[in-house]
N, C-alpha and C positions, 0 to 999 in steps of 0.2 A: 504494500500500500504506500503512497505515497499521496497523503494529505499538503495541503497549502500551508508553506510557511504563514506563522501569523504574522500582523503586523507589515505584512508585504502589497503592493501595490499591481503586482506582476499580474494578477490573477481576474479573469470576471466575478470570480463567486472566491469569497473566503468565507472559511469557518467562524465559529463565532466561542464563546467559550461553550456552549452548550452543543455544539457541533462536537469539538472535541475530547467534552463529557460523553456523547453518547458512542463515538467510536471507541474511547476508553472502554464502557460499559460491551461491544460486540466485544472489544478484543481479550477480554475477560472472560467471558463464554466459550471462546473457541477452544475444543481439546487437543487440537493439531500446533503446530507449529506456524509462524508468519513472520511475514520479511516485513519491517516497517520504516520508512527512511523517513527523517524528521530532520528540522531547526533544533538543534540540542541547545536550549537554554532553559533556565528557572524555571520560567510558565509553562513550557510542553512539561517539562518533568514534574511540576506540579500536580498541571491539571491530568497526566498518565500517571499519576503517582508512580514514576522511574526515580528511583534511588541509585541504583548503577551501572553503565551499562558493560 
């Protein structure tokens, strides 16, 4: 997967915080494994609650 950096201008559609809550909330459910390419800063890690990667 590869969501919209936040805060980025690049994009027609960005996520919002509750965007990235509820992909948090799929990526949680999934029993498989997934590739996720992200902006690593504070707020993604926050709001995916990622501690390390």
């Amino acid at each position: 997967m590869d969501p919209p950096y936040p805060s980025k201008s690049w994009y027609n559609h960005n996520f919002s915080d509750s965007d990235y809550k509820r992909l948090h909330k799929l990526l949680k459910s999934i029993s498989g494994k997934y590739l996720l390419n992200f902006y690593d800063s504070e707020y993604i890690r926050k709001i995916l609650e990622i501690h390390h990667l």
